[in-house]
RODO-2510 file (C-alpha; in nm, 4 decimals, decimal comma):
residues 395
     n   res          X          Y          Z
     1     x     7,0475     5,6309     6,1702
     2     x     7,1647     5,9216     5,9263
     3     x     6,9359     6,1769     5,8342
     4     x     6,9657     6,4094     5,5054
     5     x     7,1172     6,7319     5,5794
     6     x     6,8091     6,8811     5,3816
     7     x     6,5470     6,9233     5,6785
     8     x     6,6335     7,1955     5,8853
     9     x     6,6029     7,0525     6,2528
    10     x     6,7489     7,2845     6,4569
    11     x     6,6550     7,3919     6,7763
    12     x     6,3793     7,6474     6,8003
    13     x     6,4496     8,0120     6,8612
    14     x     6,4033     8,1625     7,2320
    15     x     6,0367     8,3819     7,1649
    16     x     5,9365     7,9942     7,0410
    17     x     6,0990     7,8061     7,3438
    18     x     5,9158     8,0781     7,5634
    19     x     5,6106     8,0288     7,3863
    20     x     5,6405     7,6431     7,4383
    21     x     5,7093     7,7040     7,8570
    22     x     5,4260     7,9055     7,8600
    23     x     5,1977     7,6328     7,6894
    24     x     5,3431     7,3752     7,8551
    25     x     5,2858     7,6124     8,2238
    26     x     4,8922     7,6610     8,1534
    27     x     4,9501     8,0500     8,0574
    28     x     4,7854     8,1757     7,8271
    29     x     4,9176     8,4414     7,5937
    30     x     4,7734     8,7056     7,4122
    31     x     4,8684     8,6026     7,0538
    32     x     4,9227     8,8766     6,8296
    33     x     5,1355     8,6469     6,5853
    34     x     4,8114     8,4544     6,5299
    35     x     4,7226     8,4072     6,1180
    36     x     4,4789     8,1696     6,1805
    37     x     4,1212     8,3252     6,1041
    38     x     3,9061     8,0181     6,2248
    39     x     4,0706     8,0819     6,5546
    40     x     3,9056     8,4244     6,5407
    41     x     3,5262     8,3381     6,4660
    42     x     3,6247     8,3813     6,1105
    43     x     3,5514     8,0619     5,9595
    44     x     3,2967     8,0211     5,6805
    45     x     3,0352     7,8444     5,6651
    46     x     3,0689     7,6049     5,4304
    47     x     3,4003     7,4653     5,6144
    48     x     3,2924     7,5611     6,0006
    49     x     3,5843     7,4117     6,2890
    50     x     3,8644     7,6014     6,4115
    51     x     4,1907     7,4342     6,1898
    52     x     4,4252     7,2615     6,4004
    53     x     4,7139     7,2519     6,1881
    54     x     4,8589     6,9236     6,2902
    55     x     5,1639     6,8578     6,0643
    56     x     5,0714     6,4761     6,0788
    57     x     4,7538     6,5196     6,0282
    58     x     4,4046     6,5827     6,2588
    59     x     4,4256     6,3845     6,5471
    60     x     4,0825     6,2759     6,5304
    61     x     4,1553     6,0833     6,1795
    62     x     4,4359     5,9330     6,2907
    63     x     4,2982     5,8243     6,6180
    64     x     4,0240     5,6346     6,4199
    65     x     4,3084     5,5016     6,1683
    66     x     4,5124     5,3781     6,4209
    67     x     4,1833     5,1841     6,5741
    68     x     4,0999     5,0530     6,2548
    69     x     4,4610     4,9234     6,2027
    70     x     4,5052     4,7738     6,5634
    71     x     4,1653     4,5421     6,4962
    72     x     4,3109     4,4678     6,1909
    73     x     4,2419     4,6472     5,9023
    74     x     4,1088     4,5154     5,6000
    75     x     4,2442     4,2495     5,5950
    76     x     4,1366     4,1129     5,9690
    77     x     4,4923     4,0453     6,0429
    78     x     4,5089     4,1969     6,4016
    79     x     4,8074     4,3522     6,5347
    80     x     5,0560     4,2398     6,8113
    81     x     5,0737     4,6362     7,0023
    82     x     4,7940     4,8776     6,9265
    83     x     4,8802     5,1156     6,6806
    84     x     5,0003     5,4746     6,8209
    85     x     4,8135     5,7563     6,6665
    86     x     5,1213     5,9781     6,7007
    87     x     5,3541     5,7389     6,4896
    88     x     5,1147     5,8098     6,1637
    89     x     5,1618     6,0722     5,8940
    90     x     4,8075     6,1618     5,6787
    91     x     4,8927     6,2941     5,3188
    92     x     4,7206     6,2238     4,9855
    93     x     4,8671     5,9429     4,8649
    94     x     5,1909     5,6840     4,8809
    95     x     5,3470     5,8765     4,6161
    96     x     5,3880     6,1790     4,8106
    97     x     5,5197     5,9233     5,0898
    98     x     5,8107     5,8363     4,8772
    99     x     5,8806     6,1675     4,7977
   100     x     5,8769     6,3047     5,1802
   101     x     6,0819     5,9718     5,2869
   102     x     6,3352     6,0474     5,0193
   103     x     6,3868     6,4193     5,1696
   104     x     6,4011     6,2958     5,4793
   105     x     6,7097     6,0571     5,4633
   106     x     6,8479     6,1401     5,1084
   107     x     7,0235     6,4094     5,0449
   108     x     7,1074     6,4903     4,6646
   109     x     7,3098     6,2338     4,4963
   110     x     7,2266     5,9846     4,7731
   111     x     7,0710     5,6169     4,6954
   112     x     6,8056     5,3896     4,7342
   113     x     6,7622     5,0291     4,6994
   114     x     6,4783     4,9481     4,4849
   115     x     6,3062     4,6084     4,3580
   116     x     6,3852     4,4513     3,9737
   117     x     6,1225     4,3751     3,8988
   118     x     5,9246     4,6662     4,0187
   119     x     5,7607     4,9096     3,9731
   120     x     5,8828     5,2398     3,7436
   121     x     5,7188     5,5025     3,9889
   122     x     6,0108     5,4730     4,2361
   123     x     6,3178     5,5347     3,9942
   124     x     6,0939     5,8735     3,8822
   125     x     5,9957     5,9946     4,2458
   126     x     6,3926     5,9285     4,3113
   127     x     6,4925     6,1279     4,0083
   128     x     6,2805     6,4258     4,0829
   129     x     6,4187     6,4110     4,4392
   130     x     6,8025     6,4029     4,2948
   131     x     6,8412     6,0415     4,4817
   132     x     6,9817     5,7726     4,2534
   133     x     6,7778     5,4234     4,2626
   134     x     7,0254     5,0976     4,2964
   135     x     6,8280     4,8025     4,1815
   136     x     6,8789     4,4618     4,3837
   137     x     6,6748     4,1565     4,2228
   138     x     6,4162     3,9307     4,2845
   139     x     6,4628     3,5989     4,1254
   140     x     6,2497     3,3299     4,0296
   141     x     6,2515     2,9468     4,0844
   142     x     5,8899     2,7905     4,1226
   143     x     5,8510     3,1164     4,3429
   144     x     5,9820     3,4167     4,4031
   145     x     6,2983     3,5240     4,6463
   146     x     6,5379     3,8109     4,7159
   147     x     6,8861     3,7741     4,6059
   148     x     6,9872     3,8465     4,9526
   149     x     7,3854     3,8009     4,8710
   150     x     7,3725     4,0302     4,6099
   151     x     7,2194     4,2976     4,8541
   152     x     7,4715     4,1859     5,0975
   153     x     7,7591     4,3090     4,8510
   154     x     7,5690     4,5900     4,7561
   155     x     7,5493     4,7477     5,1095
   156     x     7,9482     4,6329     5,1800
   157     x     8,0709     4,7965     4,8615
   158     x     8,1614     5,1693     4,8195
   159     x     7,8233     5,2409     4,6118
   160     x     7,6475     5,0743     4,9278
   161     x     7,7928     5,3801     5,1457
   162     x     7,5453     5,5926     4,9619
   163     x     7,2556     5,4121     5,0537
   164     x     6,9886     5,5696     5,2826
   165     x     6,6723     5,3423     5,2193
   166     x     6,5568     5,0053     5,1338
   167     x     6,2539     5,0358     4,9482
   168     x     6,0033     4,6453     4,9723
   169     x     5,7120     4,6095     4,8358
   170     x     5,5038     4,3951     5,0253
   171     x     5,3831     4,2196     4,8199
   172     x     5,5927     4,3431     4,5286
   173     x     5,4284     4,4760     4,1870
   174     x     5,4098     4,3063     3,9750
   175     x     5,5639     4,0080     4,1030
   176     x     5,2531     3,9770     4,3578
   177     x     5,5691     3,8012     4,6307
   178     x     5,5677     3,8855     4,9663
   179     x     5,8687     3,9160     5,2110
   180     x     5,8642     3,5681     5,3431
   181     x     5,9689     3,5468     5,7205
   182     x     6,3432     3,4461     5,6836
   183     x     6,3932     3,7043     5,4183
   184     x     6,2993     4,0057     5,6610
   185     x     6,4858     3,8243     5,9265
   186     x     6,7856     3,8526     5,7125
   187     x     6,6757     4,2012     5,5463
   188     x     6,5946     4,3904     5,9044
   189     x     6,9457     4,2749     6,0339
   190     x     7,1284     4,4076     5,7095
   191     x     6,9296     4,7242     5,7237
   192     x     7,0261     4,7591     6,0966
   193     x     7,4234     4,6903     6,0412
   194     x     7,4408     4,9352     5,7912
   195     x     7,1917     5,2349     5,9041
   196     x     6,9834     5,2016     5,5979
   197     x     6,5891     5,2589     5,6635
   198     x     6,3642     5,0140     5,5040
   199     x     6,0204     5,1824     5,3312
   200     x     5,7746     4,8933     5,3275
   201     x     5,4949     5,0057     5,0412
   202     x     5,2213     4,7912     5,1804
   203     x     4,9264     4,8560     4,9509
   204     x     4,8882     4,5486     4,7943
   205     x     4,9059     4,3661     5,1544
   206     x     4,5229     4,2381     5,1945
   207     x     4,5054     4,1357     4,8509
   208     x     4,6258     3,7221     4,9130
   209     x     4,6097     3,4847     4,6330
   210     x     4,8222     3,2159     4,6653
   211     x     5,0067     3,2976     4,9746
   212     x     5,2917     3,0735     5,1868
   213     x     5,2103     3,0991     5,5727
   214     x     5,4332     3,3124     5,7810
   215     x     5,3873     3,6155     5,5488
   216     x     5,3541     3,9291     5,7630
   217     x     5,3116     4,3122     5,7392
   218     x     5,6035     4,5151     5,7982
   219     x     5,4127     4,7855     5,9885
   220     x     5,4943     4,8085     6,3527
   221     x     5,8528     4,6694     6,2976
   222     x     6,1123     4,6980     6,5872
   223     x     6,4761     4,6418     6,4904
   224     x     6,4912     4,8792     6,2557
   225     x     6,3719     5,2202     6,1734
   226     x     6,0892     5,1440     5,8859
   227     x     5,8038     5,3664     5,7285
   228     x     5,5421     5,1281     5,6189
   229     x     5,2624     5,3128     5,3521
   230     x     4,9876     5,2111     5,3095
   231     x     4,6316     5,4212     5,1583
   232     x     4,2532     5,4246     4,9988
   233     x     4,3278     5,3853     4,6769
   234     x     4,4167     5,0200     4,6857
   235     x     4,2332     4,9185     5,0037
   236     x     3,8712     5,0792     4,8569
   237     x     4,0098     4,9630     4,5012
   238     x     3,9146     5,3764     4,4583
   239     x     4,2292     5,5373     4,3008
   240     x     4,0674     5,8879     4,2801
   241     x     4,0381     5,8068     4,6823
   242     x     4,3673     6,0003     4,7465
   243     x     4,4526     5,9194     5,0959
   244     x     4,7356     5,7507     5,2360
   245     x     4,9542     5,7227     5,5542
   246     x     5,2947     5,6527     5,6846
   247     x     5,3499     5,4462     6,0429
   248     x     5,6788     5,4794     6,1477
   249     x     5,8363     5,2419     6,4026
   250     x     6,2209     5,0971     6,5032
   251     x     6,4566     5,1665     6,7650
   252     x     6,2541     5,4418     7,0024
   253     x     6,5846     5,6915     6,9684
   254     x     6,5065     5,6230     6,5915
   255     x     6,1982     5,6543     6,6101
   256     x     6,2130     5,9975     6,7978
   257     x     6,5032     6,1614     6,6056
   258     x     6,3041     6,0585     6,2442
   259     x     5,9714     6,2182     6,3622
   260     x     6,1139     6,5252     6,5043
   261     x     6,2636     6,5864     6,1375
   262     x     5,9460     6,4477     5,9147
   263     x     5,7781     6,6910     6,1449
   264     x     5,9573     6,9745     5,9767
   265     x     5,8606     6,8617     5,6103
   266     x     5,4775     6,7795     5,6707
   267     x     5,4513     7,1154     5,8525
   268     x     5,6415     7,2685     5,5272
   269     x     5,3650     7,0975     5,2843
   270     x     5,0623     7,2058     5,5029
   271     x     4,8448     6,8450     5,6748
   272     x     4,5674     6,7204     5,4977
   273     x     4,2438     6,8636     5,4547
   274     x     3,9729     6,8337     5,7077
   275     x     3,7691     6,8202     5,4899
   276     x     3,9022     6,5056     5,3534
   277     x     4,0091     6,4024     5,6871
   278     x     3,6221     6,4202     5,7994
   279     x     3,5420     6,1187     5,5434
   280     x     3,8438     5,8681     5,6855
   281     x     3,5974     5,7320     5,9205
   282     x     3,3425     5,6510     5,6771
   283     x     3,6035     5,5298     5,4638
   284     x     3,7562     5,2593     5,7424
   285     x     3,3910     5,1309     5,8152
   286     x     3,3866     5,0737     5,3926
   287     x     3,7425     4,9228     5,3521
   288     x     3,6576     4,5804     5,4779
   289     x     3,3487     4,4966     5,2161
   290     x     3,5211     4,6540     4,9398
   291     x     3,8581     4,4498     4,9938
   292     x     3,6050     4,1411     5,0470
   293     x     3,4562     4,2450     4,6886
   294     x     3,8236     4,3146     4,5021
   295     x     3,9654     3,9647     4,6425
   296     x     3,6558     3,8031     4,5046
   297     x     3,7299     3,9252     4,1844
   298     x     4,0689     3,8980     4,2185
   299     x     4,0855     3,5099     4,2974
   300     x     3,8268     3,4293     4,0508
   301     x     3,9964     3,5585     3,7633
   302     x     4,3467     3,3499     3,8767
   303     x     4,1274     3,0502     3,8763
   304     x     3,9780     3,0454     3,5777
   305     x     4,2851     3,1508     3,4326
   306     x     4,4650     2,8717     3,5379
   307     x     4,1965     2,6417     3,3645
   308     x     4,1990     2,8254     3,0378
   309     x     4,6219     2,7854     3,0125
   310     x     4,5690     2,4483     3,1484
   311     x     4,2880     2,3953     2,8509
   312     x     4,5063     2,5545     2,5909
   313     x     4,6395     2,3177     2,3342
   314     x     4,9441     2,4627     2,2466
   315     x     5,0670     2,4761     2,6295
   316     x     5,3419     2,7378     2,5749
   317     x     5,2366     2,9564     2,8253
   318     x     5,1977     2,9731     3,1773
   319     x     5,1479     3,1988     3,4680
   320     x     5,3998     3,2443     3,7269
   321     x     5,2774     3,1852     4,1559
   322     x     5,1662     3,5345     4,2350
   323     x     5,1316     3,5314     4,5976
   324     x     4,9284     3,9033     4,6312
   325     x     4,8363     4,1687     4,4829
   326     x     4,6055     4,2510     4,1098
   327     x     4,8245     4,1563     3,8893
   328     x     5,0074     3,8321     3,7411
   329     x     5,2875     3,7463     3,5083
   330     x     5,2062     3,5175     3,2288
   331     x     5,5527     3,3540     3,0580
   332     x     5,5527     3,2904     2,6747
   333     x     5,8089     3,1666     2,4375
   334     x     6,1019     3,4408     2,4322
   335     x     6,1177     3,3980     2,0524
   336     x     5,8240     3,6132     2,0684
   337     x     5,8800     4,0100     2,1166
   338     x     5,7120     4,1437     2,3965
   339     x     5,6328     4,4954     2,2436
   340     x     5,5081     4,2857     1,8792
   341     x     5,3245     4,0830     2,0725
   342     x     5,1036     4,3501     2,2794
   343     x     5,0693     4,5589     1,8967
   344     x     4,9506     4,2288     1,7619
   345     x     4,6769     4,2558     2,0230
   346     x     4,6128     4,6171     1,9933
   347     x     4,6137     4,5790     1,6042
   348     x     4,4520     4,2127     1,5390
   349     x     4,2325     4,1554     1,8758
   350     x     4,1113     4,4950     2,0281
   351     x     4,3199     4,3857     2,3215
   352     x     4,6234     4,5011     2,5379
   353     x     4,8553     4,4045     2,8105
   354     x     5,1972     4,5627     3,0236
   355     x     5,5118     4,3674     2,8613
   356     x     5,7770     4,2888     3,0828
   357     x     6,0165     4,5184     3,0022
   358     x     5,7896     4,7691     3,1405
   359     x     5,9042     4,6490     3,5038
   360     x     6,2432     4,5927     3,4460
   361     x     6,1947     4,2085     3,3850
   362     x     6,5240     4,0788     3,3102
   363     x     6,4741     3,9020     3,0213
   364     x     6,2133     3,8562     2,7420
   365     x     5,8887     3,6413     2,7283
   366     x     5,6422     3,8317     2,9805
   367     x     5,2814     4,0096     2,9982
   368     x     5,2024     4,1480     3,2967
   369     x     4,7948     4,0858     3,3639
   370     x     4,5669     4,2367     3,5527
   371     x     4,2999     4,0253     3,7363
   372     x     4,0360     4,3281     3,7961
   373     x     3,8282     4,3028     3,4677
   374     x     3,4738     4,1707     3,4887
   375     x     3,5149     3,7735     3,4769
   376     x     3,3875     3,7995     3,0723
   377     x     3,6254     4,0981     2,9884
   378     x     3,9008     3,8946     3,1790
   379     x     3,8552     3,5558     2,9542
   380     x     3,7816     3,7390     2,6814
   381     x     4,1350     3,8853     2,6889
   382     x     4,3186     3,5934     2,7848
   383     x     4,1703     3,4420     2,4865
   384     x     4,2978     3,7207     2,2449
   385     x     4,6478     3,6366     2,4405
   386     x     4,6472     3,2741     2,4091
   387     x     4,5570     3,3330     2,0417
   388     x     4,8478     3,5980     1,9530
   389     x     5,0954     3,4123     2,1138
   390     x     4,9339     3,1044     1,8373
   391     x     5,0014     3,3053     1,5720
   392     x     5,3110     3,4839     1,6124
   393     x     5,4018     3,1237     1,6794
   394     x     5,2872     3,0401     1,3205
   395     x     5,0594     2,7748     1,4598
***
């Protein structure tokens, strides 16, 4: 696997290779090099504990994160090995994952692959990290799938040389498709062949609607080195909850050679907070009722949305099989502008929507829907909808 040139990984100096013999021997040294003032009975009161300045996070945290996602999570879905507390990174949020990944295999001028549809947050993490974003596609026939030729050619052409990542969204956003069995099959192999890393955002995972069986999480795969994110900001449906977490896993030289470098850029930006870090177990024992609570919502909306397209008269618009995730795409007649349509709403109904274009949706004809409003708000809307698409219809 190729690693960006960016992260300085060298080998340690000889006072620090002495000081690791001596830890690693039982002495103990007299350390006169030591900034740390909660080592020296100066920490205050308010924020009492001696900081221990783990770059991927405090141990006890991720201990109790890597229990939580063994018994499995959220979304009950044990795993097949117990998670290891030493393959996860604590930092505030998946963005910040992206942006640490990207440093860590990209260096400047370098390339991702990223979803179309998907969404815009990648292409702007990539541009402020100087990595260019090639798009493969997702394409749509009753359901979605990858175009898994096109990547093919993508990764065998000279532009493909430049790749460093494969970024899936599991289930994408706001597609709501997961990575169906075959598809990773296929994915993990090209990945392997061509030393690309695959960054599995996982977020949406525990959010099913309309699921096909076989779908699985990427966490905790083996045949190639991936970084699966996942945080509290989806899981407690809390987005001022700003914690999230890489697991990495792959080949075990991989593996070694990607944490020894990641090491070197979490230790750079500090490890969270203990103070935040103190409320991750509180925060696990709450993930599994709140998820229960957001699903609820979630998969009530879908329903009664499919009875109040399958009620509407006019029957010009639909919704397309969302498999995960909060949000849906509904399909209208492409006559009709997305970006007039959604100022119709704004202007006429005291409603709004995401158009298409806003995720890269290759052609026109799409609102992108969220299924979290209160089950009155949410008919309410899809009301003023159904009725704007009526009358920019004429009907």
């Amino acid at each position: 696997m190729r690693f960006s040139s960016r992260v300085d990984a060298s080998r340690p100096n000889a006072i620090s290779m002495a000081e690791a013999l001596c830890r690693r021997d039982g002495v103990e040294l007299v350390k006169l090099n030591d900034s740390n003032p909660t080592r020296h009975g100066l920490a205050p009161a308010l924020v009492p504990g001696v900081y221990e300045a783990n770059p991927r996070g405090p141990l006890g945290a991720r201990k109790a994160l890597a229990a939580f996602l063994s018994g499995g999570g959220a979304d009950g879905v044990r795993r097949e090995r117990p998670v290891d507390p030493e393959r996860l990174y604590l930092l505030s949020s998946t963005s910040e994952a992206y942006s640490w990944l990207m440093k860590l295999l990209c260096d400047p001028g370098d390339a991702v692959l990223a979803p179309k549809p998907g969404y815009p947050l990648i292409e702007s993490i990539a541009r402020l990290e100087n990595v260019k974003t090639i798009e493969y596609s997702l394409m749509f026939d009753g359901s979605w799938f990858f175009d898994l030729p096109r990547i093919e050619e993508i990764l065998d052409s000279e532009e493909g040389a430049r790749v460093r990542a494969m970024v899936l969204i599991n289930p994408n956003n706001p597609t709501g498709s997961y990575v169906k069995p075959e598809e990773r099959r296929r994915l993990v192999s090209m990945c392997r062949e061509h030393d690309v890393a695959v960054i599995a955002d996982e977020v949406f995972f525990g959010y099913d609607l309309e699921p096909f069986d076989g779908n699985a999480r990427l966490a905790g795969e083996s045949g190639v080195l991936t970084f699966a994110l996942d945080g509290f900001s989806k899981m407690l449906a809390a987005p001022h909850a700003k914690v999230g977490w890489i697991e990495v896993s792959g080949p075990e030289s991989d593996v070694g050679e990607a944490q020894r470098r990641l090491d070197v850029i979490a230790d750079d930006f500090l490890p969270m907070s203990d103070i935040i870090a103190e409320r991750i177990p509180a925060m696990l024992e709450a993930a599994a009722g709140q998820s229960d609570r957001v699903r609820e919502r979630t998969r009530g909306n879908l329903v009664r949305l499919h009875e109040l397209l399958d009620a509407d008269s006019l029957g010009v618009t639909s919704v397309l099989r969302a498999e995960g995730g909060w949000n849906v795409l509904l399909r209208f007649p492409s006559s009709i502008d997305e970006t007039q349509l959604v100022l119709h709403l704004i202007h006429d109904h005291a409603s709004t929507a995401q158009p298409g274009f806003f995720f890269d949706m290759t052609s026109n004809g799409y609102l992108a829907v969220s299924l979290l409003p209160e089950p009155e708000v949410f008919e309410a809307g899809i009301h003023a909808v159904l009725a704007a698409i009526r009358e920019s219809l004429g009907e």
